[in-house]
MOPAC internal coordinates of N, CA, C and O (Angstrom, degrees):
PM7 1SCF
backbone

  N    0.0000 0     0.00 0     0.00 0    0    0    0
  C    1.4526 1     0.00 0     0.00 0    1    0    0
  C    1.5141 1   111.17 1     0.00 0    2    1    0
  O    1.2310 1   121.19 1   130.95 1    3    2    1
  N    1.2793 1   115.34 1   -49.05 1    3    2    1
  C    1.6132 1   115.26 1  -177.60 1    5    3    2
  C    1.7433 1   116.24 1  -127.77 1    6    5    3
  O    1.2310 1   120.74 1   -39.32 1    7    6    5
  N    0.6228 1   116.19 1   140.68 1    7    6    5
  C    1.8066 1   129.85 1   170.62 1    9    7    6
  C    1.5335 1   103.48 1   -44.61 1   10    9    7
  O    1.2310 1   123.75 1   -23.51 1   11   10    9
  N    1.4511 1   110.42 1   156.49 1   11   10    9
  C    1.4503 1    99.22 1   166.88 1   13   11   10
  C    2.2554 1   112.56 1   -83.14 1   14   13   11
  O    1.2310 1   123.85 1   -40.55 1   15   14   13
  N    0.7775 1   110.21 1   139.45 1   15   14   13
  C    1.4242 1   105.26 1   171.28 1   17   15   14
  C    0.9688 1   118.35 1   -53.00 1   18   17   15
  O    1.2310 1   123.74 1   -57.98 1   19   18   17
  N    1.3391 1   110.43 1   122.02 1   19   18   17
  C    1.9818 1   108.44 1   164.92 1   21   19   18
  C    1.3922 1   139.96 1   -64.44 1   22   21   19
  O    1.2310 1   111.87 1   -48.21 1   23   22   21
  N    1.5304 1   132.93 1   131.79 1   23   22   21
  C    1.4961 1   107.73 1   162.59 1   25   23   22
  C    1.7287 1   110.69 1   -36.06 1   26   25   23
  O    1.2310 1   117.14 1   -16.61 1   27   26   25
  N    1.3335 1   123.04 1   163.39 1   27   26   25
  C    1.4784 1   131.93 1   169.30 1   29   27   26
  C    1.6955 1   112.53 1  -136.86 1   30   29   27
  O    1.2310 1   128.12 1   165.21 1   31   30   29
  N    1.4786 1   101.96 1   -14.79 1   31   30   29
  C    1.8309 1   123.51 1  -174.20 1   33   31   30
  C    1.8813 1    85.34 1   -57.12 1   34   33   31
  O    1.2310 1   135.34 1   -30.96 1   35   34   33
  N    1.1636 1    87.92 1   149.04 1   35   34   33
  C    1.7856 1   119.86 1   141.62 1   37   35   34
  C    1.4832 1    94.62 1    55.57 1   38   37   35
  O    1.2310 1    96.49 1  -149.63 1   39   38   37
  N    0.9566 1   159.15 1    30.37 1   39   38   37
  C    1.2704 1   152.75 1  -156.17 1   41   39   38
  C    1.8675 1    95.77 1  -118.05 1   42   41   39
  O    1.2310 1   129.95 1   -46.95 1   43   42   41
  N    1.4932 1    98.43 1   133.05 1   43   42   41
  C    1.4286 1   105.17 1   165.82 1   45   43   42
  C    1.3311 1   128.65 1  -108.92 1   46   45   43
  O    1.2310 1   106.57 1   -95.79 1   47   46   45
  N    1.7310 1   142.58 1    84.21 1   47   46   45
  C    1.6536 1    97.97 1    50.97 1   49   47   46
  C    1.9230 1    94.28 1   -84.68 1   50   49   47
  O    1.2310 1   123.13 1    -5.64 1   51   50   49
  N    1.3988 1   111.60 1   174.36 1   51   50   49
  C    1.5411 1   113.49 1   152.43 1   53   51   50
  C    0.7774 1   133.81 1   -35.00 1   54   53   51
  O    1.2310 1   112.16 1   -28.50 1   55   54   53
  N    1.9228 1   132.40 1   151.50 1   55   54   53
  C    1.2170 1   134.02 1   172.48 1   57   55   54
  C    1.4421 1   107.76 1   -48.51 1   58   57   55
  O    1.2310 1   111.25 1   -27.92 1   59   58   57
  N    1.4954 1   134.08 1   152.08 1   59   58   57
  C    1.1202 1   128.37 1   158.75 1   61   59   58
  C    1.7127 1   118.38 1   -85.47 1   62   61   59
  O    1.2310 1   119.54 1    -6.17 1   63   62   61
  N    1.4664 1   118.48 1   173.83 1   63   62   61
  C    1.2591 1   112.73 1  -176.50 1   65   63   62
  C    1.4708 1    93.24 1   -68.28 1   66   65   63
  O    1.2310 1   118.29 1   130.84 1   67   66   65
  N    1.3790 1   120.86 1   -49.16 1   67   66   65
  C    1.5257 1   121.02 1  -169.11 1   69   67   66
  C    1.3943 1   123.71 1   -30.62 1   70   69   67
  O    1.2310 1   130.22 1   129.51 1   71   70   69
  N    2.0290 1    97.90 1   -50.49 1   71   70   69
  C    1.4266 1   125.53 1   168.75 1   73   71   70
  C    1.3515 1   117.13 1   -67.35 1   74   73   71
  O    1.2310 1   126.73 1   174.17 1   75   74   73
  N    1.4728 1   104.66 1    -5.83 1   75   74   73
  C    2.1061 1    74.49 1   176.62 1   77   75   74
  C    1.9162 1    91.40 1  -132.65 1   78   77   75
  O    1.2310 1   122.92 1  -169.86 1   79   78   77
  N    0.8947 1   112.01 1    10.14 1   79   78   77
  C    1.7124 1   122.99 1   131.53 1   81   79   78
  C    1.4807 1   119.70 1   -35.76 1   82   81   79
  O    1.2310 1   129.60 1    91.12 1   83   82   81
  N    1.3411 1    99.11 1   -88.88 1   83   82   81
  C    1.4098 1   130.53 1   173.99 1   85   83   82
  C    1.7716 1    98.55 1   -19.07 1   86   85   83
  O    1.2310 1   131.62 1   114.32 1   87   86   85
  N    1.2908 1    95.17 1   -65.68 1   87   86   85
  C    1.5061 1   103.68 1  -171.24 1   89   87   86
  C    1.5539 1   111.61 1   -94.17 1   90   89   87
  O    1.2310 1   104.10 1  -159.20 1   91   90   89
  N    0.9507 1   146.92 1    20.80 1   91   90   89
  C    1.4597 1   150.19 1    77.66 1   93   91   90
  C    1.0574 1   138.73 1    16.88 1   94   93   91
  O    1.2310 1   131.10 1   105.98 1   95   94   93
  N    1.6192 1    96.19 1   -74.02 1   95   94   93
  C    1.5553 1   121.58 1   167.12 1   97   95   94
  C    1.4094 1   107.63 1   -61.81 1   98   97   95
  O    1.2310 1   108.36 1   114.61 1   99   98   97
  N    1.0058 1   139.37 1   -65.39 1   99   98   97
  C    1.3225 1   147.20 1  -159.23 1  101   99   98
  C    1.1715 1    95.44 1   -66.05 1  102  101   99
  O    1.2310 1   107.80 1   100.55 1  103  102  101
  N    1.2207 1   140.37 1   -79.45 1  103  102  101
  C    1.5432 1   138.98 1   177.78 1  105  103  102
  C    1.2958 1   117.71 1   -16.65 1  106  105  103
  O    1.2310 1   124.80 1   134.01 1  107  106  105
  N    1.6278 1   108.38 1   -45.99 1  107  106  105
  C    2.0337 1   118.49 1   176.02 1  109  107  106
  C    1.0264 1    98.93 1   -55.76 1  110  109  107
  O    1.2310 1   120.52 1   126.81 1  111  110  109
  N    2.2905 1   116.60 1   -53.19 1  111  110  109
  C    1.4394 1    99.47 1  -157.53 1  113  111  110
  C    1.1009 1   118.06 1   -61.24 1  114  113  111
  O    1.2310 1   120.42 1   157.49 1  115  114  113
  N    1.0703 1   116.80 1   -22.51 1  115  114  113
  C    2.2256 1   133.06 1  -168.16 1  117  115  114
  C    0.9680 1   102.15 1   -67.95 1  118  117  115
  O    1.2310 1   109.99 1   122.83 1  119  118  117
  N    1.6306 1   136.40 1   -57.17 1  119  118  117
  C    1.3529 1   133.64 1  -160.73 1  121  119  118
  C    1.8240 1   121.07 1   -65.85 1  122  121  119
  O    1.2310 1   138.25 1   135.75 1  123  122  121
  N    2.0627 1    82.23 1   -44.25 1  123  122  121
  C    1.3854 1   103.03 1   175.23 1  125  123  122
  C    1.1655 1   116.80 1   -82.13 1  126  125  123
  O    1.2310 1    93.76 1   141.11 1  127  126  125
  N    1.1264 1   162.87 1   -38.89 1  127  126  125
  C    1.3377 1   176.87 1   115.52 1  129  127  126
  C    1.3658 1    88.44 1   150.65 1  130  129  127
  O    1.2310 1   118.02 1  -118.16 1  131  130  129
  N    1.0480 1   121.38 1    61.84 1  131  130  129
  C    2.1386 1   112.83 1   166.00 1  133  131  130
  C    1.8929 1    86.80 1  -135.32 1  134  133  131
  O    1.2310 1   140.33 1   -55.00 1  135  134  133
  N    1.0139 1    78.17 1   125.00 1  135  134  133
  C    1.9474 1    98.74 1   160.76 1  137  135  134
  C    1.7079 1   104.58 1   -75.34 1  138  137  135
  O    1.2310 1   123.52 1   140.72 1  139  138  137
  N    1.4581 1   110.86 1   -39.28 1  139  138  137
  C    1.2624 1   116.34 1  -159.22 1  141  139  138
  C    1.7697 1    98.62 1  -163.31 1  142  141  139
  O    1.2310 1   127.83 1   -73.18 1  143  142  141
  N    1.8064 1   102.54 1   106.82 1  143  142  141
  C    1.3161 1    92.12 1  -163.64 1  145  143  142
  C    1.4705 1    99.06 1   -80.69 1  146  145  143
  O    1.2310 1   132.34 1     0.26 1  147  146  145
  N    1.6158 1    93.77 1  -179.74 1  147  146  145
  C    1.6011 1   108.48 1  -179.94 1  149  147  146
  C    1.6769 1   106.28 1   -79.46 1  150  149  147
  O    1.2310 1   125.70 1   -28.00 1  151  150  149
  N    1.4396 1   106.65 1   152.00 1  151  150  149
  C    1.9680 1    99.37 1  -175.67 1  153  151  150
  C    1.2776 1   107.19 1   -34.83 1  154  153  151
  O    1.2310 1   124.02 1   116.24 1  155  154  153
  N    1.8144 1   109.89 1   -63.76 1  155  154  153
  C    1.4243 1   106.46 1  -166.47 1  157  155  154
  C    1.3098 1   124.41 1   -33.05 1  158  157  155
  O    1.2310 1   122.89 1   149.25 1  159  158  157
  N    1.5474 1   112.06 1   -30.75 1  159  158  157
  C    1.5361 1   120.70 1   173.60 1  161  159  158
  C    1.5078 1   132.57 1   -82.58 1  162  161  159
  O    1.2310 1   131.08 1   146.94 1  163  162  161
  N    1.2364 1    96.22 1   -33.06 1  163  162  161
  C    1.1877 1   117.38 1  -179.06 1  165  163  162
  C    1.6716 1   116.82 1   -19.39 1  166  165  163
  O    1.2310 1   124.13 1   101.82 1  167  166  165
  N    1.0424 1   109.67 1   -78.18 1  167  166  165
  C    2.0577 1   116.52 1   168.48 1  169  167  166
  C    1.1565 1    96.09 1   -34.48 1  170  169  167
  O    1.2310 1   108.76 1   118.03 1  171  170  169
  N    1.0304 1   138.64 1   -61.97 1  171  170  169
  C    1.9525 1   138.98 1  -135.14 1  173  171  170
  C    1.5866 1    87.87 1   -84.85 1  174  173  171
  O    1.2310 1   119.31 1   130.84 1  175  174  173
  N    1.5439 1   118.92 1   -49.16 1  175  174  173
  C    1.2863 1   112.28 1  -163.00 1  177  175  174
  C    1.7061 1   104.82 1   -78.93 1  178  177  175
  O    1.2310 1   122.05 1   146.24 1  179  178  177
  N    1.4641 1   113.68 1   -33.76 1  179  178  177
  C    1.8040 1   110.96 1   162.63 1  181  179  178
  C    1.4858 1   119.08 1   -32.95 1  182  181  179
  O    1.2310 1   126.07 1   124.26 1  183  182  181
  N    1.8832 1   105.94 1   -55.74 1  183  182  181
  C    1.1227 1   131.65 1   175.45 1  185  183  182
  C    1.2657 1   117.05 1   -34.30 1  186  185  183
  O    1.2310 1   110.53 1   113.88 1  187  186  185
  N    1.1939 1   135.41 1   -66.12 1  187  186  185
  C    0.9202 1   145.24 1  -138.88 1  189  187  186
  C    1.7272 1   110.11 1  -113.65 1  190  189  187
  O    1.2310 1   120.86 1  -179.62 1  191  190  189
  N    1.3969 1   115.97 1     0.38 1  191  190  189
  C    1.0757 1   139.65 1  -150.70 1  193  191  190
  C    2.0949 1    73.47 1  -116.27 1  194  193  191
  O    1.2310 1   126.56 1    97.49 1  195  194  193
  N    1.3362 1   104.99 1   -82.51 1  195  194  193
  C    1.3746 1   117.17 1  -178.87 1  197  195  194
  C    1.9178 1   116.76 1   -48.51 1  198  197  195
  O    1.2310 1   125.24 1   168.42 1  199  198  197
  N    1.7166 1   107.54 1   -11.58 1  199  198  197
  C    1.7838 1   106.33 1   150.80 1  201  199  198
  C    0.6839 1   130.80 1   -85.19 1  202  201  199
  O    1.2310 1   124.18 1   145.36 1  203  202  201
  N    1.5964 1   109.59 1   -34.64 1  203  202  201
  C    1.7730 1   101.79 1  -173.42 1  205  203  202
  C    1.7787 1   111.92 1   -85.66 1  206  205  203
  O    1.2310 1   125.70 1   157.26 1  207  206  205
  N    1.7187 1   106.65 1   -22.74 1  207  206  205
  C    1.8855 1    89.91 1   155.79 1  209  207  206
  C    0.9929 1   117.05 1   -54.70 1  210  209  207
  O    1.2310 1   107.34 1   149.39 1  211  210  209
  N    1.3316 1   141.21 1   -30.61 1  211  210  209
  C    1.1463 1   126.17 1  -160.15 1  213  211  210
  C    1.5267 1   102.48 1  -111.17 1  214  213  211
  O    1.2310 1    92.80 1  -177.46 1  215  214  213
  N    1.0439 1   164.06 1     2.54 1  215  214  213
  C    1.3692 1   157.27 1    94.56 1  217  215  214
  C    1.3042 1   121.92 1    -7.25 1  218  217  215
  O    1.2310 1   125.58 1   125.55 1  219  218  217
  N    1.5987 1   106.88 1   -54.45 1  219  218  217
  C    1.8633 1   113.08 1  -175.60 1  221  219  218
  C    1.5386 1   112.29 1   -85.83 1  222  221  219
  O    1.2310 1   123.38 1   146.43 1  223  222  221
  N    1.8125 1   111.13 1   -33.57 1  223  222  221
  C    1.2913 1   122.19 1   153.61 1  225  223  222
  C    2.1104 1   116.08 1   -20.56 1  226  225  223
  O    1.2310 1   133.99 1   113.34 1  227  226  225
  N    1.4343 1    90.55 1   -66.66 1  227  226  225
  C    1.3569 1   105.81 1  -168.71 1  229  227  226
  C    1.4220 1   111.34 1   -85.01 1  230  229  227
  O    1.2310 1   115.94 1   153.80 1  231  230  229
  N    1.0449 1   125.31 1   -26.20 1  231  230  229
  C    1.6672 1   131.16 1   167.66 1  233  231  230
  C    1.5442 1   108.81 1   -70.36 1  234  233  231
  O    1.2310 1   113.59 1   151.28 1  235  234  233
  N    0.9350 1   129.73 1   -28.72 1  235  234  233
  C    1.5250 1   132.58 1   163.11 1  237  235  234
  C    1.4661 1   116.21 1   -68.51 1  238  237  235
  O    1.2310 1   119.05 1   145.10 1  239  238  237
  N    1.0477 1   119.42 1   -34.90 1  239  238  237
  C    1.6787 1   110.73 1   177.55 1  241  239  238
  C    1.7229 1    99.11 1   -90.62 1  242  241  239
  O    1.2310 1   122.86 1   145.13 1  243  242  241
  N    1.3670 1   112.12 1   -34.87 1  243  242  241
  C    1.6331 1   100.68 1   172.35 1  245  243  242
  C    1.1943 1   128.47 1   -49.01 1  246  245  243
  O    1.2310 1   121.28 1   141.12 1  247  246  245
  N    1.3691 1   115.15 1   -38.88 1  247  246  245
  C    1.5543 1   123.57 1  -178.19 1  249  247  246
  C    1.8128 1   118.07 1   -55.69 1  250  249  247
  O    1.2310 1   127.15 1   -20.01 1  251  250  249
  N    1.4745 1   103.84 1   159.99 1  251  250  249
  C    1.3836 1    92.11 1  -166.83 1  253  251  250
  C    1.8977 1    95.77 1  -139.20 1  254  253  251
  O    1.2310 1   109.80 1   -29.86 1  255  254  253
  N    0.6914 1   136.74 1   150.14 1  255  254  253
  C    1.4944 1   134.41 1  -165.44 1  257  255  254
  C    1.7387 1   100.75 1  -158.84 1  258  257  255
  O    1.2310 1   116.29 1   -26.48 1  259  258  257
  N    1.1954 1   124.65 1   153.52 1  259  258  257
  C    1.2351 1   139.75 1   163.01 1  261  259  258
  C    1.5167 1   123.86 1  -101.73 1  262  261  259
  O    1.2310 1   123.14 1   167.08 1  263  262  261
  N    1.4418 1   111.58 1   -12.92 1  263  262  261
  C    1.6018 1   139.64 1   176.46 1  265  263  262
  C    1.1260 1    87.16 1   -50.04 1  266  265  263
  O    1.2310 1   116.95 1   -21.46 1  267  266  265
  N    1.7317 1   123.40 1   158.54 1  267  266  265
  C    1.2227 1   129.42 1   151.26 1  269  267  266
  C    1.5796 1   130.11 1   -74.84 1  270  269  267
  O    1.2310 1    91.39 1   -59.54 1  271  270  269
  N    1.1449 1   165.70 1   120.46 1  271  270  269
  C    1.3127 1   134.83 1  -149.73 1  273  271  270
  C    1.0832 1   113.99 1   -72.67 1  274  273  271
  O    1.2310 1   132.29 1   -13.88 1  275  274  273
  N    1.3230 1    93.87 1   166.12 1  275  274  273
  C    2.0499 1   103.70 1  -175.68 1  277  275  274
  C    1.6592 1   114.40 1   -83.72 1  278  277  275
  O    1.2310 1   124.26 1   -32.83 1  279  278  277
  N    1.3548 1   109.43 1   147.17 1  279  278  277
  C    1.3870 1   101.67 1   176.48 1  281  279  278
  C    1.8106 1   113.63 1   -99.02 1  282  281  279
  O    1.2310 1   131.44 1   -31.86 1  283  282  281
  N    1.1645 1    95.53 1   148.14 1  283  282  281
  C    1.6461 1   122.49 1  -165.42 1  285  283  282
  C    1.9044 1    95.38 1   -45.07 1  286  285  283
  O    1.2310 1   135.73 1   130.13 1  287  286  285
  N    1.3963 1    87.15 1   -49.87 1  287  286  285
  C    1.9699 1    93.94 1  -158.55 1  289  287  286
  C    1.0957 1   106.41 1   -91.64 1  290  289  287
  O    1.2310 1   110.19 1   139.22 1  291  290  289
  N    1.1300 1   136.02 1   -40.78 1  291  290  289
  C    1.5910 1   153.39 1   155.98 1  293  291  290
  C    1.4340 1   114.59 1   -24.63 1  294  293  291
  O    1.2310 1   122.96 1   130.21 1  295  294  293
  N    1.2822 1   111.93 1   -49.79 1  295  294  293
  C    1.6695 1   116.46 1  -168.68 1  297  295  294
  C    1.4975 1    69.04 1  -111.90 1  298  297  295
  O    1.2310 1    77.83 1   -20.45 1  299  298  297
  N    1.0708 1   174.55 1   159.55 1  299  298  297
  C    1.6575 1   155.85 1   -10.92 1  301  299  298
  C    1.6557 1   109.16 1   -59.38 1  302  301  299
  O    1.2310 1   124.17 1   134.68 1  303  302  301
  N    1.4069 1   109.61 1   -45.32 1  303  302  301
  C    1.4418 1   113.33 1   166.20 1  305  303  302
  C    0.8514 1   121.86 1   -88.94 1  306  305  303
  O    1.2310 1   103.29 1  -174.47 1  307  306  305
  N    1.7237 1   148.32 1     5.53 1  307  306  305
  C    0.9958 1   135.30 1   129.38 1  309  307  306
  C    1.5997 1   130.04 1   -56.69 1  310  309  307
  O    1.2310 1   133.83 1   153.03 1  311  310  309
  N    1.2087 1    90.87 1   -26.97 1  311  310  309
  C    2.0129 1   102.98 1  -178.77 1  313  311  310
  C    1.4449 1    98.45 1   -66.05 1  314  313  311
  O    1.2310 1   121.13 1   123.65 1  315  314  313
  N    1.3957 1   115.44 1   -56.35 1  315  314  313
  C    1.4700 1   125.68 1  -148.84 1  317  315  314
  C    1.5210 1    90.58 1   -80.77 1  318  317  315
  O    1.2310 1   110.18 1   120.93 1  319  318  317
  N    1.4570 1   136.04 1   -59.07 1  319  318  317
  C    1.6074 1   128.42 1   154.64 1  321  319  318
  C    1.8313 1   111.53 1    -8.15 1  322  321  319
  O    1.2310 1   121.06 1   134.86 1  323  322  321
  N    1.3110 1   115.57 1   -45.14 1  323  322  321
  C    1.3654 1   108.78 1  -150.65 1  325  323  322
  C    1.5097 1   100.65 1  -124.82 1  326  325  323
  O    1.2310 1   121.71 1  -155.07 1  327  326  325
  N    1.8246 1   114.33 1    24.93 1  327  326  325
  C    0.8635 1   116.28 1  -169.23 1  329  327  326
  C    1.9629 1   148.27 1    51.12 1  330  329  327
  O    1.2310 1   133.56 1  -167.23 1  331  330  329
  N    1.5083 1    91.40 1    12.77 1  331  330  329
  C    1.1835 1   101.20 1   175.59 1  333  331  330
  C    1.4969 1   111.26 1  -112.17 1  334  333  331
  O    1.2310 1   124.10 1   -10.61 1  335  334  333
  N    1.5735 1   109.74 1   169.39 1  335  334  333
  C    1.3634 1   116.07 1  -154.57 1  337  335  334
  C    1.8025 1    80.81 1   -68.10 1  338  337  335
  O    1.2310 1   130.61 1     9.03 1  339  338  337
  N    1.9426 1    97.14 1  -170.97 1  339  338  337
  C    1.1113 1    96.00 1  -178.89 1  341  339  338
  C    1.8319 1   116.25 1  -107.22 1  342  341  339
  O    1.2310 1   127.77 1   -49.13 1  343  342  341
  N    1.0965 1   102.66 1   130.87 1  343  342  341
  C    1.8754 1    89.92 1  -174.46 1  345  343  342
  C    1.8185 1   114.69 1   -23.09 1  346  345  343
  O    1.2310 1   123.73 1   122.54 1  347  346  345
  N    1.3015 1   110.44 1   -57.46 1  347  346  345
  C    1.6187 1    99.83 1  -177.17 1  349  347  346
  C    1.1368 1   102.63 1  -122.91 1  350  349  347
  O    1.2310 1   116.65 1     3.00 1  351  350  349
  N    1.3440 1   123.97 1  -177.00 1  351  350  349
  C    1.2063 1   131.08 1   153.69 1  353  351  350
  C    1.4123 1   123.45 1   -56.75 1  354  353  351
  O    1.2310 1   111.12 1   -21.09 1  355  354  353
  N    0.8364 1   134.32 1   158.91 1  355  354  353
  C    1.8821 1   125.34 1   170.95 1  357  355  354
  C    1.7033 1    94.71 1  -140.06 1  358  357  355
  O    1.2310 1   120.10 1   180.00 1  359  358  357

């Protein structure tokens, strides 16, 4: 039903809003178990889809790390090397 969620932290350039949308979405579908809610739901599940971007949106620039950031392609081929998905999209 849903993708696994990606890290979105520390990444150079930044997650985009698009990207932590994405994973937004996915988080609703998990909690809710709807891939695709029913009308009746539809608003509530938009809703709630359109808080938690904007919760994780803003928790991502809050964070503070001393790490160097991660690179986009670097950790994509390391994932895919080790058979795991890739932290974000690229």
């Amino acid at each position: 039903m849903c993708r696994n969620i990606r890290t979105l932290f520390n990444f150079e350039p930044p997650a985009s809003e698009e990207e932590v949308r994405a994973s937004a979405l996915q988080f609703v579908r998990k909690i809710s178990g709807f891939a695709k809610p029913a009308q009746v739901n539809e608003a509530t599940f938009r809703r709630a889809v359109d808080e938690v971007t904007h919760t994780a949106f803003h928790l991502l620039r809050a964070l503070e790390t001393t790490a160097p950031p991660r690179n986009r392609a670097e950790e994509a081929r390391s994932a895919k090397r080790l058979g795991r998905a890739a932290p974000i999209n690229l």
